[in-house]
NUTORLO-398971 format. One record per atom (N, C-alpha, C): residue number from 1; residue in three letters; chain; atom name; x, y, z. Coordinates in pm, whole numbers, always signed. Example, Ala and Ser with C-alpha at 12.3 -4.5 7.8 and 13.67 -1.06 7.14 Angstrom:
1  ALA  A  N  +1319  -569  +780
1  ALA  A  CA  +1230  -450  +780
1  ALA  A  C  +1320  -330  +780
2  SER  A  N  +1285  -225  +708
2  SER  A  CA  +1367  -106  +714
2  SER  A  C  +1290  +3  +787
***
This chain:
1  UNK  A  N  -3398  +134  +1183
1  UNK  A  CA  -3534  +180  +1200
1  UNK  A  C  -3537  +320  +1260
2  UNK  A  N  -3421  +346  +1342
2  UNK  A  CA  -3462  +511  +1403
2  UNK  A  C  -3403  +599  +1251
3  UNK  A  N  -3355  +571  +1198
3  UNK  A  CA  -3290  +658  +1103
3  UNK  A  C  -3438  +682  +1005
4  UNK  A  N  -3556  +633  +1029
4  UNK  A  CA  -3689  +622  +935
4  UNK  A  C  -3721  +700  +991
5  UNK  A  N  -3724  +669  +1167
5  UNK  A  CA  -3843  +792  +1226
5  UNK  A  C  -3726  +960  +1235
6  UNK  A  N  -3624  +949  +1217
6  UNK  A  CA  -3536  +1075  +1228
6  UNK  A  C  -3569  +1159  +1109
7  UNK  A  N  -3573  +1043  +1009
7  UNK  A  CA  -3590  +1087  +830
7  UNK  A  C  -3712  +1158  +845
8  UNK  A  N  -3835  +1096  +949
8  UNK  A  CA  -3966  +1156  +909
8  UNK  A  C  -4005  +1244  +994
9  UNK  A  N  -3930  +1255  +1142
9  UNK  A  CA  -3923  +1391  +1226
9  UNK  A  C  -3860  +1510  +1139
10  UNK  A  N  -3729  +1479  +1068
10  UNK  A  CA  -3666  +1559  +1028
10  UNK  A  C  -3747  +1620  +890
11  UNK  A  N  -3831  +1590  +848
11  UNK  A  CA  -3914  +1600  +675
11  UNK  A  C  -4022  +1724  +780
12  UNK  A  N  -4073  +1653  +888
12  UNK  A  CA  -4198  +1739  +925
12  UNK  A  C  -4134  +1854  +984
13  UNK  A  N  -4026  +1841  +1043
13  UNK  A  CA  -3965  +1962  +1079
13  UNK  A  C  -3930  +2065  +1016
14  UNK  A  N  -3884  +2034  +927
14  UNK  A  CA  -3870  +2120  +731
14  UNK  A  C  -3999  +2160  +718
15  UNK  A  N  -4106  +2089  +692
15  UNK  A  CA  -4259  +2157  +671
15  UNK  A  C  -4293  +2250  +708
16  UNK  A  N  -4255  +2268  +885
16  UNK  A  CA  -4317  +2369  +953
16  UNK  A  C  -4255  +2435  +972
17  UNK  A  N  -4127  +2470  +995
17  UNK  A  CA  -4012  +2555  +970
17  UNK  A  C  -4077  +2630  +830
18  UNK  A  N  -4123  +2608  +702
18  UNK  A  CA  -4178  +2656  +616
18  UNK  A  C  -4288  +2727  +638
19  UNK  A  N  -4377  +2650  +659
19  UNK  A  CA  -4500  +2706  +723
19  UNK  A  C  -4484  +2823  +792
20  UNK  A  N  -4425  +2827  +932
20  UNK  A  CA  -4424  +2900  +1024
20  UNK  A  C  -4339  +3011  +1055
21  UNK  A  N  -4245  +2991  +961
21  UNK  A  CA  -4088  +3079  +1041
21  UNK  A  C  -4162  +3219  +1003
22  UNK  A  N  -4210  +3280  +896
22  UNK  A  CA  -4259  +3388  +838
22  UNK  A  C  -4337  +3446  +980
23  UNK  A  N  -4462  +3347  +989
23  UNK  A  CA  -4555  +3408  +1111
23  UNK  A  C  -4458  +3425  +1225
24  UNK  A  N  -4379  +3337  +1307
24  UNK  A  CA  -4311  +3361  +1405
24  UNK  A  C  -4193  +3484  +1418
25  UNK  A  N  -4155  +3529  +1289
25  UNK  A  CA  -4091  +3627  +1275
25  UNK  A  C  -4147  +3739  +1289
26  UNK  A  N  -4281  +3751  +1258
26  UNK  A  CA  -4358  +3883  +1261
26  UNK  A  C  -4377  +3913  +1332
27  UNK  A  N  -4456  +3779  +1509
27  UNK  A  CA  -4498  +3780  +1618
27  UNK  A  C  -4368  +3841  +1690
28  UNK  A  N  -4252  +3768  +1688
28  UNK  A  CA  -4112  +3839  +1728
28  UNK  A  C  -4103  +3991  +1710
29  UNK  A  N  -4163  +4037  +1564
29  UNK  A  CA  -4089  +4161  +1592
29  UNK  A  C  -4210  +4271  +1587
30  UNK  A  N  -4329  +4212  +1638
30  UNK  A  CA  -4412  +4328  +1714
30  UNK  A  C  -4402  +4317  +1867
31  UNK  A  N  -4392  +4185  +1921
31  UNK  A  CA  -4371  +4206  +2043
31  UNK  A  C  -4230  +4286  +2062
32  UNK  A  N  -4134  +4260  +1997
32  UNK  A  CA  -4029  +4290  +2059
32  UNK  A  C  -4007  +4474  +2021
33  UNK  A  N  -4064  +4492  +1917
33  UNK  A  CA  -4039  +4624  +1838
33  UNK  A  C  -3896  +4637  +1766
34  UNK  A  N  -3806  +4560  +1774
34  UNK  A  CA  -3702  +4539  +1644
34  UNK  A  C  -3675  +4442  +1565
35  UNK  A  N  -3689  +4505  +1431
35  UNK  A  CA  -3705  +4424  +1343
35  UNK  A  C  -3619  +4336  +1286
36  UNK  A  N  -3507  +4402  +1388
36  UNK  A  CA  -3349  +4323  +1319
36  UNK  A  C  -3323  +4177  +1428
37  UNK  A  N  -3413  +4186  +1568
37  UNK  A  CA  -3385  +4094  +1649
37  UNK  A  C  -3497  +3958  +1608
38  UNK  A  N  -3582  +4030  +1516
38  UNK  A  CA  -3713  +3888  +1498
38  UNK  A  C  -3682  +3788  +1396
39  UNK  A  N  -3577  +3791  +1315
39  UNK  A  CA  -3533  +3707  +1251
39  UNK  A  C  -3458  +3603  +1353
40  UNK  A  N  -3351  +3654  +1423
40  UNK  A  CA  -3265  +3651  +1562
40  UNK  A  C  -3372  +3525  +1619
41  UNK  A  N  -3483  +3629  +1683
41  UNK  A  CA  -3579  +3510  +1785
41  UNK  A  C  -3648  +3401  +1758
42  UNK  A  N  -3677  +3414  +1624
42  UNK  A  CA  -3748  +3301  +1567
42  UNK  A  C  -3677  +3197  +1531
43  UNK  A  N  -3551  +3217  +1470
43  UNK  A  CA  -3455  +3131  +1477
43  UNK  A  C  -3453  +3064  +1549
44  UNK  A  N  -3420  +3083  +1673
44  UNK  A  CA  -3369  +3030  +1830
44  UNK  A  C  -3462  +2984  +1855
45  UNK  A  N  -3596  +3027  +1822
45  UNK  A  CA  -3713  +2951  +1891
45  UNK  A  C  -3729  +2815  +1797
46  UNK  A  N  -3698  +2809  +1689
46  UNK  A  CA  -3712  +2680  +1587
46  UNK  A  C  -3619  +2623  +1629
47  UNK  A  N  -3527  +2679  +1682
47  UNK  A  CA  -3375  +2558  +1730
47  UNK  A  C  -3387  +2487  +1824
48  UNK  A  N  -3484  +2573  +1918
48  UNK  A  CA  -3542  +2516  +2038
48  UNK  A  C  -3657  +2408  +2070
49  UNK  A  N  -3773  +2445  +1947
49  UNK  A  CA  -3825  +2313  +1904
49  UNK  A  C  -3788  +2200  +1859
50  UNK  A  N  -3674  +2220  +1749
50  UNK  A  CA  -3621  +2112  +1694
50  UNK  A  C  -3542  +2026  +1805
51  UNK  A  N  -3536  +2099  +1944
51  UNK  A  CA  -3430  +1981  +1992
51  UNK  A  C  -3530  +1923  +2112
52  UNK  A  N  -3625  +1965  +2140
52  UNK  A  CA  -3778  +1878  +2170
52  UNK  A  C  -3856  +1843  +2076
53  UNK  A  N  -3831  +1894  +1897
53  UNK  A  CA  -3944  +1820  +1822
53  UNK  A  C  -4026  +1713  +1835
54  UNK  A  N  -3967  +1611  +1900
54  UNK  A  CA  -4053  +1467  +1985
54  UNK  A  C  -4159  +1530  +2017
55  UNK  A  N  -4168  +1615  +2148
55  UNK  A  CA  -4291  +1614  +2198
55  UNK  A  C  -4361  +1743  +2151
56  UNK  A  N  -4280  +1836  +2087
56  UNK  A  CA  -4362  +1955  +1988
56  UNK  A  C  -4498  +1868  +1901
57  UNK  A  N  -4406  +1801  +1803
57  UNK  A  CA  -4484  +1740  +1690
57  UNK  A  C  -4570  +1621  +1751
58  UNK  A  N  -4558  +1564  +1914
58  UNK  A  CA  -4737  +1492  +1929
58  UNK  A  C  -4775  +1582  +2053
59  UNK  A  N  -4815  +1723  +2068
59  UNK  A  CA  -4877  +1836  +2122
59  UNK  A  C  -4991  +1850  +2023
60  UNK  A  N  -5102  +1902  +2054
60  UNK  A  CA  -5231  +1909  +2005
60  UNK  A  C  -5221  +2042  +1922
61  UNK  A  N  -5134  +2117  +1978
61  UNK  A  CA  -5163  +2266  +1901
61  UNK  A  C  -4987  +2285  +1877
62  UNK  A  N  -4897  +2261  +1772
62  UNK  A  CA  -4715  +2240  +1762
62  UNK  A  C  -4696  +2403  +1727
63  UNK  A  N  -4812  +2497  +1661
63  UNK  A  CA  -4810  +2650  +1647
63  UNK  A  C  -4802  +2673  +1768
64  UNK  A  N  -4864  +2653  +1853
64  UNK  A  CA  -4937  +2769  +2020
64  UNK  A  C  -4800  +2767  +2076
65  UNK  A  N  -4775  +2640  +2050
65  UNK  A  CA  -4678  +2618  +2159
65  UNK  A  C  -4520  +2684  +2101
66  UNK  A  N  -4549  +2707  +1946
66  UNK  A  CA  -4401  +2760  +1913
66  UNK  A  C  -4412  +2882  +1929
67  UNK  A  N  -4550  +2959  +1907
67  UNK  A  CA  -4535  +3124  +1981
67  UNK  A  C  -4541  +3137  +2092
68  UNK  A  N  -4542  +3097  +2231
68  UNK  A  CA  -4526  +3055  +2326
68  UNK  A  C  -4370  +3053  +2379
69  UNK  A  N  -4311  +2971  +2305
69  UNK  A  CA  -4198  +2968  +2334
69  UNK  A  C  -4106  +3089  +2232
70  UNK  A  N  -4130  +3199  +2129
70  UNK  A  CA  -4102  +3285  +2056
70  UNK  A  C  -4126  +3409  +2171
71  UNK  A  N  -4254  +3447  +2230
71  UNK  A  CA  -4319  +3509  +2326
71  UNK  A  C  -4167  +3491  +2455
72  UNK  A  N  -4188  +3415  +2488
72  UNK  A  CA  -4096  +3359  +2570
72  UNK  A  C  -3945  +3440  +2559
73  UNK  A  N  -3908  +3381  +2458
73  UNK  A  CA  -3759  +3467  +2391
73  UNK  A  C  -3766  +3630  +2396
74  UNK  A  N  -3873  +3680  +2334
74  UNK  A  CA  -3898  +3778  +2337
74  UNK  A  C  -3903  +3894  +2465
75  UNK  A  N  -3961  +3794  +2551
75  UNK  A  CA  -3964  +3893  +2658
75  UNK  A  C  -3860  +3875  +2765
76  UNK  A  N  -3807  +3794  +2753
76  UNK  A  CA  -3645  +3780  +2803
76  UNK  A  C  -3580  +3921  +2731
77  UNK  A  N  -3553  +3893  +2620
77  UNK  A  CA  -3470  +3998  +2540
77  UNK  A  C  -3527  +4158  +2564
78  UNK  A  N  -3667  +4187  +2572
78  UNK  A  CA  -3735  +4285  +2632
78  UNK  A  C  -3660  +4337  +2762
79  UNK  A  N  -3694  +4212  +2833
79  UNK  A  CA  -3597  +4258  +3016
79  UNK  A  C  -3495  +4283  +3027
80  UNK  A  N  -3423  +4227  +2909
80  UNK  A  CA  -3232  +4224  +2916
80  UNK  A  C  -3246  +4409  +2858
81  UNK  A  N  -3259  +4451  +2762
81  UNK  A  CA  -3260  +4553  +2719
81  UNK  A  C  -3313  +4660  +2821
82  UNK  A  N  -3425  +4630  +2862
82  UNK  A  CA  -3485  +4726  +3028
82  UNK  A  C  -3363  +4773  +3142
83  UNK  A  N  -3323  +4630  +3144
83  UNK  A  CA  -3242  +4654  +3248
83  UNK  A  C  -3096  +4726  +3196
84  UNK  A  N  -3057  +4700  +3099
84  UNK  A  CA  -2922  +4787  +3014
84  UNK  A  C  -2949  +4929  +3027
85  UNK  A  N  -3086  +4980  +3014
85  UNK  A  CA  -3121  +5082  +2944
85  UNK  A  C  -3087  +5176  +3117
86  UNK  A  N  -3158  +5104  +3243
86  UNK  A  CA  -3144  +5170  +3375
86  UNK  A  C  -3015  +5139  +3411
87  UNK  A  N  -2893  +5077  +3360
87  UNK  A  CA  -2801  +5090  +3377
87  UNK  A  C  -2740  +5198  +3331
88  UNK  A  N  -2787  +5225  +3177
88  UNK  A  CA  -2691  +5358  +3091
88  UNK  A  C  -2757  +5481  +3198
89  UNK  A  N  -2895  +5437  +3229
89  UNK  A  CA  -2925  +5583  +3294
89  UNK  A  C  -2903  +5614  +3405
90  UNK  A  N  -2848  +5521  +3504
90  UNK  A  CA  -2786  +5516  +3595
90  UNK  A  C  -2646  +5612  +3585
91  UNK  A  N  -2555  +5595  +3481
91  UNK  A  CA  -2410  +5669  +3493
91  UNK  A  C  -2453  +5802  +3401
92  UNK  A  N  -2581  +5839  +3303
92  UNK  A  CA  -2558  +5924  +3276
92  UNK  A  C  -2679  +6075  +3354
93  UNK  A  N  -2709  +6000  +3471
93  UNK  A  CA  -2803  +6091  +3578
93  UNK  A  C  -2763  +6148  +3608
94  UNK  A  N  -2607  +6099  +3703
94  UNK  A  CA  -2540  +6173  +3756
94  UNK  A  C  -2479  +6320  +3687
95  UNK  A  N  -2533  +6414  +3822
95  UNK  A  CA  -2453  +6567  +3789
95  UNK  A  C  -2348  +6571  +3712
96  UNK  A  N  -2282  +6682  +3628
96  UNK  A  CA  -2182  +6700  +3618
96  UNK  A  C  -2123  +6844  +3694
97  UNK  A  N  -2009  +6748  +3746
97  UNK  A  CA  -1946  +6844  +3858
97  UNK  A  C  -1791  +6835  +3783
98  UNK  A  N  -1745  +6971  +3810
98  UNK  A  CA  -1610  +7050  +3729
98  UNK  A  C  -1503  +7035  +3873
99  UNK  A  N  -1384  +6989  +3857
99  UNK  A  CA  -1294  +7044  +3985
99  UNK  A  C  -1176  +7170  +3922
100  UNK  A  N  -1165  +7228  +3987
100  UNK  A  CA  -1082  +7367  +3946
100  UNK  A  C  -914  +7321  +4012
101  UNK  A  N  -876  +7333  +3900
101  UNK  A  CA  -737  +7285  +3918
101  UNK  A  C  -693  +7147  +3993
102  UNK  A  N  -719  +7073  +3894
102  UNK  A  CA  -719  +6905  +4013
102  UNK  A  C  -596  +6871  +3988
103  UNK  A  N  -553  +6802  +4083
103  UNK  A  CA  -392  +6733  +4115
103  UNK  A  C  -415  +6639  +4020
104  UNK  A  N  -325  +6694  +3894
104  UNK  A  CA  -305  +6604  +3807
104  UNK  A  C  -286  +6509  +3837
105  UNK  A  N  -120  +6457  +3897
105  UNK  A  CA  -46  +6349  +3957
105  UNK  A  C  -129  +6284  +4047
106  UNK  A  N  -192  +6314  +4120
106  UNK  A  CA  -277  +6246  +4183
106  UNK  A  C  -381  +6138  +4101
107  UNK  A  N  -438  +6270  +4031
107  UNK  A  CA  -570  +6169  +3970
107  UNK  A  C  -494  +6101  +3831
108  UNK  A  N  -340  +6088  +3758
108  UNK  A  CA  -296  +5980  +3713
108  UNK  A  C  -261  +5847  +3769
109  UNK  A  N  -202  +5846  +3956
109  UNK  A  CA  -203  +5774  +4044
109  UNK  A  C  -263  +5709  +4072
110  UNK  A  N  -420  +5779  +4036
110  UNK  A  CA  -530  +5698  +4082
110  UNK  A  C  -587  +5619  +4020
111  UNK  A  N  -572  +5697  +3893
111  UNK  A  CA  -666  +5649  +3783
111  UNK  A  C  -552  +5452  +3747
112  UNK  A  N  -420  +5436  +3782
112  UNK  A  CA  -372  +5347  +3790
112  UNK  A  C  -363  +5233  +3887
113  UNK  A  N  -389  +5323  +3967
113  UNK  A  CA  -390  +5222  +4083
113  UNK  A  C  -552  +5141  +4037
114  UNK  A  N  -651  +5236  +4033
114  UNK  A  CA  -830  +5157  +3982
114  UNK  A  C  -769  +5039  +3894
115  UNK  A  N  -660  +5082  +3780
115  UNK  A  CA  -675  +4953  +3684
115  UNK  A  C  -617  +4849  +3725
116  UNK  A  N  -524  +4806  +3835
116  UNK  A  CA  -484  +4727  +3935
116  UNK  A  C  -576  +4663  +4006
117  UNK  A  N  -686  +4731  +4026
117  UNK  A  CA  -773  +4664  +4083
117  UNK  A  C  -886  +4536  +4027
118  UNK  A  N  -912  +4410  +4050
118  UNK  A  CA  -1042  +4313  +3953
118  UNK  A  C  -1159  +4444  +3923
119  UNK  A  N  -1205  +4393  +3817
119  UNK  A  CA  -1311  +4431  +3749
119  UNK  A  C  -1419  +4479  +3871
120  UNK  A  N  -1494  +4397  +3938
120  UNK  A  CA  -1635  +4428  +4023
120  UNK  A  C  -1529  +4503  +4135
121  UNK  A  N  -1441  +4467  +4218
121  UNK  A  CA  -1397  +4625  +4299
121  UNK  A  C  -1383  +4729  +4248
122  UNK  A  N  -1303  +4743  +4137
122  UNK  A  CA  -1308  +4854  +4070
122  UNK  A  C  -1437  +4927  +4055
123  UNK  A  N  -1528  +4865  +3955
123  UNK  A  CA  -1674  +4884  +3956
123  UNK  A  C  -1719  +4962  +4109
124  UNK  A  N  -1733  +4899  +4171
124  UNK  A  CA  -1823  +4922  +4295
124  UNK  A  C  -1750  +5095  +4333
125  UNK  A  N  -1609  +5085  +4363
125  UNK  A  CA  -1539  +5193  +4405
125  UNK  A  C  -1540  +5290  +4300
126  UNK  A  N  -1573  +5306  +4182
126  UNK  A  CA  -1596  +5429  +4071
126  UNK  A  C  -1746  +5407  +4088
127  UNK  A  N  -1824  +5290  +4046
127  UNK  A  CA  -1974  +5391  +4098
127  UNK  A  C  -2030  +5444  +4224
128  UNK  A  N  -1953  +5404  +4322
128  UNK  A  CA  -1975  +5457  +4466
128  UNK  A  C  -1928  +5612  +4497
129  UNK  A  N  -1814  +5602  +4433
129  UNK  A  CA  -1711  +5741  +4487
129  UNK  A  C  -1753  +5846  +4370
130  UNK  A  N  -1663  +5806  +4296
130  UNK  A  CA  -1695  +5879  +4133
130  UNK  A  C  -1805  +5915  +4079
131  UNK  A  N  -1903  +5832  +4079
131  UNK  A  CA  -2049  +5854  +4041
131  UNK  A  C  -2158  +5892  +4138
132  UNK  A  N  -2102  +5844  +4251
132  UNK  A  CA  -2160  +5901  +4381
132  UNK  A  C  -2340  +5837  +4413
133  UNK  A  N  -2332  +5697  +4353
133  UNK  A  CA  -2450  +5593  +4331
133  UNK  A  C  -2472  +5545  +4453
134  UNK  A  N  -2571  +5538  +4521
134  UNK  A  CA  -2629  +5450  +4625
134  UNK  A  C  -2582  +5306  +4632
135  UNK  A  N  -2577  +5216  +4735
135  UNK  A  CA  -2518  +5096  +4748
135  UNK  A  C  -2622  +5029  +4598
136  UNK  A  N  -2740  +5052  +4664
136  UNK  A  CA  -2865  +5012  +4628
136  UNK  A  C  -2859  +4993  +4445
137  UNK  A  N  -2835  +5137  +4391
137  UNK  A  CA  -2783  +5180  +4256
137  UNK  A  C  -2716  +5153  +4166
138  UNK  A  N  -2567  +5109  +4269
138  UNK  A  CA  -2434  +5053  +4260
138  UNK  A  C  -2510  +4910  +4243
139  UNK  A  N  -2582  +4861  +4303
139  UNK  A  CA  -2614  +4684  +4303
139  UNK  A  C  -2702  +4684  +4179
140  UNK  A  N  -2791  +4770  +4135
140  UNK  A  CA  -2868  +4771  +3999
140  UNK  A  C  -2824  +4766  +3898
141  UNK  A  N  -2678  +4852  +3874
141  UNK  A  CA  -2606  +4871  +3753
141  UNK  A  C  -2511  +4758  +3748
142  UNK  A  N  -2533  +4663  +3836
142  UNK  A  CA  -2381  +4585  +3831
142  UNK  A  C  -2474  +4437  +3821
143  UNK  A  N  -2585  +4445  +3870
143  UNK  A  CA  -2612  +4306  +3844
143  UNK  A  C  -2620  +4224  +4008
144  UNK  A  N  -2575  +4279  +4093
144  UNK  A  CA  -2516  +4239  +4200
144  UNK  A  C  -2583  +4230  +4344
145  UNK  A  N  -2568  +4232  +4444
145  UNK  A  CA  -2650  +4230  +4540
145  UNK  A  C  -2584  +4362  +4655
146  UNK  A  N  -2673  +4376  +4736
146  UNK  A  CA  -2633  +4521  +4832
146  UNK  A  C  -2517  +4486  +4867
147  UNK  A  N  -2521  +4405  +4906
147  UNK  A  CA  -2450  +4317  +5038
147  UNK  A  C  -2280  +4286  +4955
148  UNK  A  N  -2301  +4271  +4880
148  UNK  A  CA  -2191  +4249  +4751
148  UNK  A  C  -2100  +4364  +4706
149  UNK  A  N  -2191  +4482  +4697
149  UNK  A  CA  -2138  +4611  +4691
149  UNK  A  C  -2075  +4643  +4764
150  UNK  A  N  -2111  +4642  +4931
150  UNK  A  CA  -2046  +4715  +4998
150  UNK  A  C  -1966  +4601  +5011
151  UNK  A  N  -1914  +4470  +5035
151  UNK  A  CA  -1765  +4438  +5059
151  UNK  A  C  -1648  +4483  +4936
152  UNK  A  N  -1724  +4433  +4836
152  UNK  A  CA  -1609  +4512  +4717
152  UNK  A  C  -1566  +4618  +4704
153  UNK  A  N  -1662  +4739  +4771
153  UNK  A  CA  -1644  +4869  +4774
153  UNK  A  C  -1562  +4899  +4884
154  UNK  A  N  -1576  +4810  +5013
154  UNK  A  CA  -1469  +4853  +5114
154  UNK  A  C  -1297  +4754  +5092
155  UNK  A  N  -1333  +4616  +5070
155  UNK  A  CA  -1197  +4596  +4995
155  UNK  A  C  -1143  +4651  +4889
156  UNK  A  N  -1204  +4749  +4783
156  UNK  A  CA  -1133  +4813  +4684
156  UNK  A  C  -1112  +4951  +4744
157  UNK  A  N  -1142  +5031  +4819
157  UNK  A  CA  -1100  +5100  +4882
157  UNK  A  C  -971  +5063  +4973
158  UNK  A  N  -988  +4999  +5025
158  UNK  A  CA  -888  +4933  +5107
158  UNK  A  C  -761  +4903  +5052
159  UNK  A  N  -744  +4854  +4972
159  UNK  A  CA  -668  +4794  +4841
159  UNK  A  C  -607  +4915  +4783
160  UNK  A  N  -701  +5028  +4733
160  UNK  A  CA  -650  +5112  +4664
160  UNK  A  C  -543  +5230  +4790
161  UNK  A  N  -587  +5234  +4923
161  UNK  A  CA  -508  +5258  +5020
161  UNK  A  C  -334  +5196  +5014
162  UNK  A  N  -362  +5101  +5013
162  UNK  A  CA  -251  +5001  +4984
162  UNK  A  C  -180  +5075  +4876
163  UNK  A  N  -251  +5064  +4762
163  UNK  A  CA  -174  +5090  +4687
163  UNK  A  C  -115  +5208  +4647
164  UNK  A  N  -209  +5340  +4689
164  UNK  A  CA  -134  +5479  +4675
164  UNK  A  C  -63  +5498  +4813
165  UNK  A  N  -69  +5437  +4924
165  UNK  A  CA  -32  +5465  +5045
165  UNK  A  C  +118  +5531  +5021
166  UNK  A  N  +178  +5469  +4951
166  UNK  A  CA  +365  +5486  +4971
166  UNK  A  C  +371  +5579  +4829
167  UNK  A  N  +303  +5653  +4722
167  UNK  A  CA  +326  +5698  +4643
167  UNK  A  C  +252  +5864  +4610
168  UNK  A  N  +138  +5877  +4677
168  UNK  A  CA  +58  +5945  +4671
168  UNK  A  C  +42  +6023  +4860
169  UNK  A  N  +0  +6091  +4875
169  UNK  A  CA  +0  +6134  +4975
169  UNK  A  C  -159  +6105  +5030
170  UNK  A  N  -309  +6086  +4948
170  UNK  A  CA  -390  +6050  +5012
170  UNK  A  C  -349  +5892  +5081
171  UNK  A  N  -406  +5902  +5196
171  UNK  A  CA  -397  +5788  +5306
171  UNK  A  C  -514  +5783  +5373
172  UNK  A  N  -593  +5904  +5427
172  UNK  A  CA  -723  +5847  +5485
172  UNK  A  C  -803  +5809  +5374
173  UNK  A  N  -894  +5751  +5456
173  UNK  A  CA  -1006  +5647  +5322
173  UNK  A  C  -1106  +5769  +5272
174  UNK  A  N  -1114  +5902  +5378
174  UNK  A  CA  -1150  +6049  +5288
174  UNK  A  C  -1067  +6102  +5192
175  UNK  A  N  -964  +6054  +5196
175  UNK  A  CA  -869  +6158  +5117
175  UNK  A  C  -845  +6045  +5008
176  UNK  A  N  -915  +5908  +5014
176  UNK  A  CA  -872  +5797  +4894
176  UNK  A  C  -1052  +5850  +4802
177  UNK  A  N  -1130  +5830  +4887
177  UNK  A  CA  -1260  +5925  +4835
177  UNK  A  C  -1240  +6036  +4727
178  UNK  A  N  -1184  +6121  +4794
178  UNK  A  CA  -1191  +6241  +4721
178  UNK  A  C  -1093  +6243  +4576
179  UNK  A  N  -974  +6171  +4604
179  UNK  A  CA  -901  +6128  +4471
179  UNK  A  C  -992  +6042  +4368
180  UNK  A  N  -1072  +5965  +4417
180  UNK  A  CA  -1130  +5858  +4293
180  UNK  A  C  -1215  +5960  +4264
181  UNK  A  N  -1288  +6045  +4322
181  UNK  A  CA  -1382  +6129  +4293
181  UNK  A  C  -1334  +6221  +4149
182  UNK  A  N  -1211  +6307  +4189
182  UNK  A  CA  -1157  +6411  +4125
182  UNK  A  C  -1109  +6349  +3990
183  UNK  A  N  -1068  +6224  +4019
183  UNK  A  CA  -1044  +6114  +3896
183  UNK  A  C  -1150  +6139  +3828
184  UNK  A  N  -1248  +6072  +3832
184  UNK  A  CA  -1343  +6079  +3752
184  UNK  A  C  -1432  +6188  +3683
185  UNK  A  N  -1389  +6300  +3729
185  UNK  A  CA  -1479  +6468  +3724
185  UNK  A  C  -1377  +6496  +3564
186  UNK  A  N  -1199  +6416  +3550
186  UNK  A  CA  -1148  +6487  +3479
186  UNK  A  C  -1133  +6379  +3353
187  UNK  A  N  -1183  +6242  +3414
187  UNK  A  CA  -1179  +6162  +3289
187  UNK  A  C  -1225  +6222  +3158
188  UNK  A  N  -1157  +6186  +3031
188  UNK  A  CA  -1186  +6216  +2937
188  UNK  A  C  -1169  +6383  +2868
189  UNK  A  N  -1124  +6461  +2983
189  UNK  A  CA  -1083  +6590  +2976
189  UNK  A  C  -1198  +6662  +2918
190  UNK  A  N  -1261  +6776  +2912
190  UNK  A  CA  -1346  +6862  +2910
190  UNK  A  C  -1533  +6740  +2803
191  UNK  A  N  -1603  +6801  +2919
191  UNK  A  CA  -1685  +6707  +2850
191  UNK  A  C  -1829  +6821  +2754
***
């Protein structure tokens, strides 16, 4: 007997999937303004009905509630993109500053020792030093919290001490500063 009512959830679900996917695709891609993501959202939003269809299909209005939940998708994907966008503009605000004759060996030292380091210290210690980002800034572009920044930023500093200590001649945590700094002014060589 459930395989009757599955047969006849699953028939009405086909219906309106027909019906609707067209309109929900359109609603997707004016709210969202790309046209390549509203196929994307509407999808997901029918996938998402179908796995509550039960209580979609005995709701008084099974449309309201599927643009609703399309709306929904949409402005998630809106925020995710917002926030990417103050991230790119975050690293590309910053000045560009030239160093005149930088210690090569140094800033190869350095630039090795950073890749030694996990991912979020690293992070924190190139947008802190290198990019020269506010804790605050540093916590926007990373996803992260203030409070988060600055321990990663002082254990990856710390760490990176460690690690040029016996090879490199910076040793104060100014002179580990100014190397990640000069690192980064020459990344990528003339910009």
């Amino acid at each position: 007997m459930g395989t009757v009512v599955d047969d006849a959830a699953a028939g009405e679900f086909r219906a309106f999937f027909e019906r609707h996917y067209a309109e929900l695709a359109r609603l997707a891609h004016l709210l969202t303004g790309e046209p390549d993501a509203a196929d994307d959202l509407a999808a997901d939003a029918l996938l998402a009905l179908w796995h509550r269809w039960d209580r979609v299909r005995a709701a008084d209005h099974p449309v309201a509630y599927a643009r609703g939940v399309v709306a929904n998708l949409a402005r998630t994907r809106v925020r995710a993109a917002v926030r990417e966008r103050r991230r790119v503009a975050l690293f590309w605000s910053q000045r560009e500053e030239r160093t005149e004759n930088p210690d090569v060996a140094g800033v190869v030292d350095v630039r090795e020792a950073l890749r030694r380091l996990p991912f979020r210290k690293r992070a924190c210690v190139v947008l802190r030093h290198s990019f020269d980002l506010s804790e605050k800034d540093t916590a926007l572009a990373l996803g992260i919290s203030v409070g988060t920044v600055k321990s990663q930023t002082s254990k990856g500093v710390a760490e990176l001490q460690r690690l040029l200590g016996t090879r490199t001649a910076p040793r104060a945590p100014g002179q580990v500063r100014a190397a990640i700094a000069h690192s980064g002014e020459t990344a990528g060589g003339a910009r």
